[in-house]
C-alpha positions as CSV (number, residue, x, y, z in Angstrom):
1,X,153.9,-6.7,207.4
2,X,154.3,-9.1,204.5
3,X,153.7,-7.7,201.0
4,X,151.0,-9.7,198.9
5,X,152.1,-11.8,196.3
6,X,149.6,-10.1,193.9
7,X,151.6,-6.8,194.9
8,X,155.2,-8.8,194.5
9,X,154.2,-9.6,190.9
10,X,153.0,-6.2,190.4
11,X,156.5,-4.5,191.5
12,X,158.8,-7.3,189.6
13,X,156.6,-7.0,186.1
14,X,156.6,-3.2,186.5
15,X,160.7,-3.3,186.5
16,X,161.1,-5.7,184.1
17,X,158.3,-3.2,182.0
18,X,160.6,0.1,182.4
19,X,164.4,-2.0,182.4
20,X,162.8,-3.0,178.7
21,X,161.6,0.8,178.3
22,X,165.3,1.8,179.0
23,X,166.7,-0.8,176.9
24,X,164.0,0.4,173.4
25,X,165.3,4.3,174.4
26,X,168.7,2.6,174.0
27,X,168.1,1.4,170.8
28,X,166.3,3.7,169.1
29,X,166.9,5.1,165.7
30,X,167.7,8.3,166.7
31,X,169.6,9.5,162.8
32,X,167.0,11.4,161.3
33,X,166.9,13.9,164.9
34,X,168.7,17.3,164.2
35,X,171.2,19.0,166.7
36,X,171.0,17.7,170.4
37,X,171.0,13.8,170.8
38,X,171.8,14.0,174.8
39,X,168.8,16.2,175.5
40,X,166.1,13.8,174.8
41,X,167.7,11.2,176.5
42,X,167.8,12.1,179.5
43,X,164.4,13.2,179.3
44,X,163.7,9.3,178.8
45,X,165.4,8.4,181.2
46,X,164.5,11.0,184.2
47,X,160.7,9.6,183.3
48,X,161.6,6.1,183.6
49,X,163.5,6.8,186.9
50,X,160.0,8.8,187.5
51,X,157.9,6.3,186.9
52,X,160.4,3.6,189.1
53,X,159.7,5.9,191.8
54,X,155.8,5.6,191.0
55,X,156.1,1.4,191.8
56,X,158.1,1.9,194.6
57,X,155.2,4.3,195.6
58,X,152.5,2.0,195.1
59,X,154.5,-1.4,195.9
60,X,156.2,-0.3,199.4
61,X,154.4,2.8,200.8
62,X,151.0,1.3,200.1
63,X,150.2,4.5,198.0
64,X,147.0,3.9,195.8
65,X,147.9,7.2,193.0
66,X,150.5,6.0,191.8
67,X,148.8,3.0,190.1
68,X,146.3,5.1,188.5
69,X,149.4,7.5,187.0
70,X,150.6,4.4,185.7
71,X,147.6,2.8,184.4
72,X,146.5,6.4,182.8
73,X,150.3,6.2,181.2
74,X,150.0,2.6,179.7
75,X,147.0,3.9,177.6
76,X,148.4,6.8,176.6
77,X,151.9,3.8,175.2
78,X,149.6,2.1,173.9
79,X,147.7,5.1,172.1
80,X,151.1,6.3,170.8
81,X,152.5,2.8,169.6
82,X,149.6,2.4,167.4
83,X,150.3,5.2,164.8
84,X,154.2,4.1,165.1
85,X,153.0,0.4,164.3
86,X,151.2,1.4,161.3
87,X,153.6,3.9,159.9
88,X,156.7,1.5,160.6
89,X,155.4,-1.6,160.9
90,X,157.3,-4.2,163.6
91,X,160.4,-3.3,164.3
92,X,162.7,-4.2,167.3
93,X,162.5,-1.0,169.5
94,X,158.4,-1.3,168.8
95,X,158.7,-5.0,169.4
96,X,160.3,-3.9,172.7
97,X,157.8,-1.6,173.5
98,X,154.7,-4.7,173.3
99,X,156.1,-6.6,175.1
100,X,156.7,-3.6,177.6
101,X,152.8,-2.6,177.2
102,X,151.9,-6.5,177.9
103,X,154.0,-7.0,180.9
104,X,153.3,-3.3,182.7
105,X,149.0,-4.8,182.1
106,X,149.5,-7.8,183.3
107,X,151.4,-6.4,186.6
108,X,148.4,-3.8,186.6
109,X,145.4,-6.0,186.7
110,X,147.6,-7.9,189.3
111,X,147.8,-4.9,191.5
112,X,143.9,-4.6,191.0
113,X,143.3,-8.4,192.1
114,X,144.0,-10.9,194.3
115,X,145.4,-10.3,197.5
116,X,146.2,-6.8,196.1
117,X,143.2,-5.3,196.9
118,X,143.3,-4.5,200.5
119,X,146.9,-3.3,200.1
120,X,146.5,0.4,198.6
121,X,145.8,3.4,200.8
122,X,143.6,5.8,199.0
């Protein structure tokens, strides 16, 4: 069966969304953190490989959960990035982290439209 293109765009902007996530926890300032550097790390990245799992989910199995998880999760980025954008102001890893919010919207209303809608099993 072919995949929709609204789903195709949904699957490509969501990797590009989380290879940018990957990329901010790369750069992040991480002097002012006390003791254990590693730890949080791969926290970060077992959620990112989580939430890759999540679009494969939605994408390719056809499962309709896993795009509510990750709409429910962009709020909550976008919720957190607020207080950080106020406190810090622009920086790169938060300038990372828009453009990650903007592209992981854009491939969620695509998932929501189009030819998309049909494609999700409930």
């Amino acid at each position: 069966m072919k995949v929709p293109n609204n789903v195709v765009w949904f699957e490509v902007l969501l990797y590009l969304s989380l290879t940018l996530d990957a990329l901010s926890v790369a750069l992040q300032d991480r002097s002012s953190i006390e003791g254990d550097l590693l730890a949080p790390m791969i926290l970060e990245a077992g959620l990112i490989l989580l939430l890759v799992y999540f679009v494969h989910l939605a994408a390719r199995k056809r499962k309709n959960w896993p795009r509510w998880v990750l709409t429910a999760l962009l709020v909550l980025s976008v919720f957190s990035l607020l207080p950080m954008l106020a406190e810090n102001g622009l920086q790169i890893d938060s300038a990372i982290e828009i453009v990650s919010c903007i592209l992981t919207a854009v491939g969620l209303y695509c998932s929501y439209t189009g030819d998309a809608r049909g494609w999700f099993n409930a």
